[in-house]
C-alpha positions as CSV (number, residue, x, y, z in Angstrom):
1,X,-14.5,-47.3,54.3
2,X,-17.4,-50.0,53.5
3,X,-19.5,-50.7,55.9
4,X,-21.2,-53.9,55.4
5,X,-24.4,-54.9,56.4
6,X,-24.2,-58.2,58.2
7,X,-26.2,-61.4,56.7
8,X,-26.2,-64.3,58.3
9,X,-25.6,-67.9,57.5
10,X,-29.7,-68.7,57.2
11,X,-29.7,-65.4,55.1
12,X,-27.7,-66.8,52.8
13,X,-28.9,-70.3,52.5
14,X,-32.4,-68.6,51.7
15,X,-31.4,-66.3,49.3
16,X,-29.6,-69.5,47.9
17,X,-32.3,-71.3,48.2
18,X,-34.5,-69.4,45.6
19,X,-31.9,-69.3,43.3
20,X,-32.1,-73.2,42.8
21,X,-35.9,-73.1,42.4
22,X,-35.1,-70.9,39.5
23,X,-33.4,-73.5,37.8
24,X,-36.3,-75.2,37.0
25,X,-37.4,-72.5,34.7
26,X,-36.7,-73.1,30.8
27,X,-32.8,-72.0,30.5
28,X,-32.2,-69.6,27.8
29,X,-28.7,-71.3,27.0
30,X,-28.0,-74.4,25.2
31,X,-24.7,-75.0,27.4
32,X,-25.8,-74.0,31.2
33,X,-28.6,-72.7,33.4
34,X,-27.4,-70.0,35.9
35,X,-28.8,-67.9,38.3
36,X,-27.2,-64.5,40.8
37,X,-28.0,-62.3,43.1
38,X,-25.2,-59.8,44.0
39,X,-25.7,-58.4,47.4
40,X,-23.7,-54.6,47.8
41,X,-22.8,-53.8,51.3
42,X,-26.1,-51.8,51.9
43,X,-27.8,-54.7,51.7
44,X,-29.6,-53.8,48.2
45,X,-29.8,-57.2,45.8
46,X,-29.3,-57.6,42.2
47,X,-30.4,-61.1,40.0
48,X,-29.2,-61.8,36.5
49,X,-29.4,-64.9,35.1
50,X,-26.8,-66.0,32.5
51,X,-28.2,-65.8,28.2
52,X,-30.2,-63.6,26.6
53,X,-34.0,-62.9,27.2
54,X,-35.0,-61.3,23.8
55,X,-32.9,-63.7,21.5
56,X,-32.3,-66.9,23.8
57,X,-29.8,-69.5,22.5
58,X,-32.3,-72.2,23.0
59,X,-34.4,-70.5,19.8
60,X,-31.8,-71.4,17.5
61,X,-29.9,-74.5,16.1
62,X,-28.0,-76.0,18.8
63,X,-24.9,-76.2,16.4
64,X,-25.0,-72.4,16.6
65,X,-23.4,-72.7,20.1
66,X,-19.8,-71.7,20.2
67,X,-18.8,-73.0,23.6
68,X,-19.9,-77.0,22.5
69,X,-17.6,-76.4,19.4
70,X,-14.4,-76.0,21.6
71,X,-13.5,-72.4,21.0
72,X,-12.2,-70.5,23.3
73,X,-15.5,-68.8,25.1
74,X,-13.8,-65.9,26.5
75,X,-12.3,-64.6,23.6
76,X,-16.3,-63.2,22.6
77,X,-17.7,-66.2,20.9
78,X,-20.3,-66.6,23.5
79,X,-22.5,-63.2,23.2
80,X,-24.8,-64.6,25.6
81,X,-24.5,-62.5,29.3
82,X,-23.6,-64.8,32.2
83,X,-25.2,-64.6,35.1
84,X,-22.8,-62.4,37.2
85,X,-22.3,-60.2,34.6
86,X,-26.1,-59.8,34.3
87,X,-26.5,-58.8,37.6
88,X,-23.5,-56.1,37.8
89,X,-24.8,-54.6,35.0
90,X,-28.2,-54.1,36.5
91,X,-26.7,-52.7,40.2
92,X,-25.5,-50.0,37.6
93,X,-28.6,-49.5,36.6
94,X,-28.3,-50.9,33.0
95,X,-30.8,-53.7,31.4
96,X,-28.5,-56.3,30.2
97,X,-31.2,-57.1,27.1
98,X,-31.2,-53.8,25.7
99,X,-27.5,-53.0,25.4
100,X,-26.5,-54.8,22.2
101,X,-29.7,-53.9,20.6
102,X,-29.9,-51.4,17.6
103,X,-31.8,-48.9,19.3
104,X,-28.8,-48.3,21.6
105,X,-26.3,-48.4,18.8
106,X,-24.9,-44.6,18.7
107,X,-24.7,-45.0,22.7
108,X,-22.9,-48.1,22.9
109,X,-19.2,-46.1,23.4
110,X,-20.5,-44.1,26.3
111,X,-22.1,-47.2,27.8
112,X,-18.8,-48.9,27.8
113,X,-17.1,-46.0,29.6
114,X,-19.7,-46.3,32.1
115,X,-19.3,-50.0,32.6
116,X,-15.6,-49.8,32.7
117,X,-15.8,-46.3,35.3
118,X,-18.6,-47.8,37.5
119,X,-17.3,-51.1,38.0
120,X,-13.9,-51.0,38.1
121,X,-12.8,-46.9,38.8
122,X,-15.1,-46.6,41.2
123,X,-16.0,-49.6,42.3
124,X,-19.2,-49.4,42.8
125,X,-19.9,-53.0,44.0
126,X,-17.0,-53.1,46.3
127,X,-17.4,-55.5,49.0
128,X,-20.5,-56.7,47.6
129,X,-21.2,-60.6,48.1
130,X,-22.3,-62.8,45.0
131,X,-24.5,-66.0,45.3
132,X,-24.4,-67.7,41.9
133,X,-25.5,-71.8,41.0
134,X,-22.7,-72.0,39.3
135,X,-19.1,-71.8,39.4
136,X,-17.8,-68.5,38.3
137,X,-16.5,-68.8,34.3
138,X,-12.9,-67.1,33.5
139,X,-14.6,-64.2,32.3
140,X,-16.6,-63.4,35.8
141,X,-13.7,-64.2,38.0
142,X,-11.8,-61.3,36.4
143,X,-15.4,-59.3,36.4
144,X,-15.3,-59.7,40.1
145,X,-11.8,-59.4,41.1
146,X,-11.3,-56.2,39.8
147,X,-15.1,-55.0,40.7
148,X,-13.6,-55.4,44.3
149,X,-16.4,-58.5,44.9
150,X,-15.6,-59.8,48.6
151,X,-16.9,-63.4,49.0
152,X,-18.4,-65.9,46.4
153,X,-21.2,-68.4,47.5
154,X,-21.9,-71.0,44.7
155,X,-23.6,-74.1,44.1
156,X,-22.1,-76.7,41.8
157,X,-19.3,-77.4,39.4
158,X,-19.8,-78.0,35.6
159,X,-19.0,-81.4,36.1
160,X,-19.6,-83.4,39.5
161,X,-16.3,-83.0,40.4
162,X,-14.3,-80.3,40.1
163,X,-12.0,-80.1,37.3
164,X,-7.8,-78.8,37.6
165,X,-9.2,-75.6,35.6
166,X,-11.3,-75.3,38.4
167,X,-9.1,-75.3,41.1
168,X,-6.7,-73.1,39.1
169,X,-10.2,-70.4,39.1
170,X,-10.8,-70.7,42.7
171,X,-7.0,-70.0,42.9
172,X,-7.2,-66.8,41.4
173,X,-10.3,-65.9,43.6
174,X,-8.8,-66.8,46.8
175,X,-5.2,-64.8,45.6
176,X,-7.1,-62.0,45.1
177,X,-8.0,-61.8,48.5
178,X,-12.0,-63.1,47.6
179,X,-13.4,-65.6,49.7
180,X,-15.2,-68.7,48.5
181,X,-17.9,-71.2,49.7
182,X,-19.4,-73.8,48.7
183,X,-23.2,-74.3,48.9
184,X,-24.3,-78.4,49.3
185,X,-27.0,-80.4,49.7
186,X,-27.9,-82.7,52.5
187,X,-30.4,-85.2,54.0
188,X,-31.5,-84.2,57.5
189,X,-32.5,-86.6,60.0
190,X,-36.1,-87.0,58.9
191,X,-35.4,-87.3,55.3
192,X,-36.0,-83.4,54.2
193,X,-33.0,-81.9,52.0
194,X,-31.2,-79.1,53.4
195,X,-28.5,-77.1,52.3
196,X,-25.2,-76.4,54.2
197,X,-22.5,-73.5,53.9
198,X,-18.5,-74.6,53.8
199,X,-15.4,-72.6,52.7
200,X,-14.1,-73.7,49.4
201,X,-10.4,-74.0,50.1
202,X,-7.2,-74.9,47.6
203,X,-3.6,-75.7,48.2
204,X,-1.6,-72.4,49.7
205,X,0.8,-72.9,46.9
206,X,-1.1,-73.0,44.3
207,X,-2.7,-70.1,45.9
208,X,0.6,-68.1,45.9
209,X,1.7,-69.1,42.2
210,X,-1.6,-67.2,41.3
211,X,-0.2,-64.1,43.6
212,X,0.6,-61.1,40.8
213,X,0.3,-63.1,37.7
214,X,-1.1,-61.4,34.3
215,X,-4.5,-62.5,33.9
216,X,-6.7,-60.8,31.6
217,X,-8.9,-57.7,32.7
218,X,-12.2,-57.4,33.7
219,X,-12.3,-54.1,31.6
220,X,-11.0,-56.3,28.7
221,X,-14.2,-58.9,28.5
222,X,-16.7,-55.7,29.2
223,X,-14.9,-54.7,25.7
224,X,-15.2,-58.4,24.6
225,X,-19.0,-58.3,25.3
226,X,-20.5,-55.0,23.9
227,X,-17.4,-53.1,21.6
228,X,-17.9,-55.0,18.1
229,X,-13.8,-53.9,16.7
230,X,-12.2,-54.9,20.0
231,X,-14.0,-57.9,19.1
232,X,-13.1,-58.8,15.9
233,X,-9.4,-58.0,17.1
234,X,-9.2,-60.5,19.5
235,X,-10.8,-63.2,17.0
236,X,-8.1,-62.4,14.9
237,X,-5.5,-63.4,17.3
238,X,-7.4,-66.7,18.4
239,X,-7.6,-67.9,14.8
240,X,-3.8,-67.0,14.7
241,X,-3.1,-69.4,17.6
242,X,-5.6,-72.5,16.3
243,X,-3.3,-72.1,13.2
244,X,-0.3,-71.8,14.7
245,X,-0.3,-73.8,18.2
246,X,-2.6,-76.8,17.7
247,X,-3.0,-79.2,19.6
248,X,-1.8,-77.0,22.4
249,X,-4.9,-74.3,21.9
250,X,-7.6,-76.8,23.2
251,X,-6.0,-76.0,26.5
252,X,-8.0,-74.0,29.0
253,X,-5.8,-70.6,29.6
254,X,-7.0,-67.4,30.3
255,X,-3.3,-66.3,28.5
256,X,-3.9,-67.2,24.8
257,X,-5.6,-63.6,24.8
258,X,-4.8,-60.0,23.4
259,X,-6.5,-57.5,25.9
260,X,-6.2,-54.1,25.9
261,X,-4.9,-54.0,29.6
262,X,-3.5,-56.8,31.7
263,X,-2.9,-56.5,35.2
264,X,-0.1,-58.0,37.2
């Protein structure tokens, strides 16, 4: 049984709060600038931040990012961690930089295993809570469904409004039995910003459509971040579909994938 340590609302918003001060620090992404702290029910925290600290996208030629030429991100275009990811891989102890460098090479199987056993075998960040700036991506969502996550506190959308694809995300959250709430900003009486905490709801059938469908596996984008064959196998498929489906493939859909496991 978890026993969770109770944090309250002003907890939150603080922790939140120093999250958004990070965010004016240089990004190390050409597409977004996130920041996460994952909070395990022991009350231990965990930051990640989404890119890559020793070869950040913002280095190189902006028509080297994948996700502005419209492929499909999840499939393992983007190399760069997100934020969530980031900090999962840290509560297991790993340093997100290190394990796609050469040095690590030989180990990267056994690193894998451990990922996959840690996170989603054991479920070692069961009930944990994550604060993130950002809405979640497809690829976290699955990340923290199947790493048991229990409530999601973010900040903003990618665009001021959020988009269908991002009500169909917070669908799959909420199905999955993970909470959500949204983090705003307001102008107190005298003028000061303040931030307030409200629960990011969605439409009980769209909720229940999500209920059981295949989505793909949180196992599947650990594989789709660090296991260079798995990689190039998926790629494969996605360049079969641009082929064979356009226009249909600039849809956003998590099921224009190959994983290795799907759950239902």
């Amino acid at each position: 049984m978890i026993t969770m340590v109770y944090l309250s609302e002003d907890f939150i918003l603080d922790k939140y709060g120093d999250l958004e001060k990070r965010l004016e620090e240089p990004s190390l992404c050409l597409n977004r600038n996130v920041y996460t702290i994952i909070i395990t029910p022991d009350a231990k925290e965990y930051h990640g931040r989404n890119g890559c600290e020793h070869d950040p996208c913002t280095n190189k030629s902006p028509k080297s990012c994948t996700r502005k030429k419209g492929r499909l991100e999840y499939l393992g275009d983007c190399q760069s961690l997100c934020g969530e990811f980031s900090a999962m891989l840290k509560a297991l102890g790993l340093n997100p930089d290190s394990i796609n460098s050469k040095e690590v090479s030989n180990l990267k199987p056994y690193l894998i295993t451990y990922m996959v056993d840690e996170l989603f075998v054991k479920k070692r960040l069961e009930g944990s809570k994550v604060l993130t700036t950002g809405f979640p991506c497809p690829r976290c969502i699955s990340l923290m469904i199947d790493a048991g996550i229990s409530e999601v506190y973010f900040g903003s959308f990618k665009e001021p409004k959020p988009r269908d694809i991002d009500i169909k995300r917070a669908a799959e959250l909420t199905s999955s039995g993970i909470h959500i709430f949204r983090i705003s900003k307001y102008d107190d009486e005298q003028g000061r910003i303040k931030h307030k905490i409200k629960p990011f709801k969605v439409s009980s059938i769209l909720e229940s459509f999500f209920v059981g469908k295949a989505r793909t596996s949180g196992e599947a984008y650990v594989r789709l971040f660090f296991d260079k064959e798995y990689q190039s196998v998926v790629r494969k498929g996605d360049d079969f579909l641009r082929e064979n489906f356009d226009p249909f493939i600039n849809i956003d859909s998590d099921y224009f994938v190959f994983p290795n496991k799907w759950h239902q």
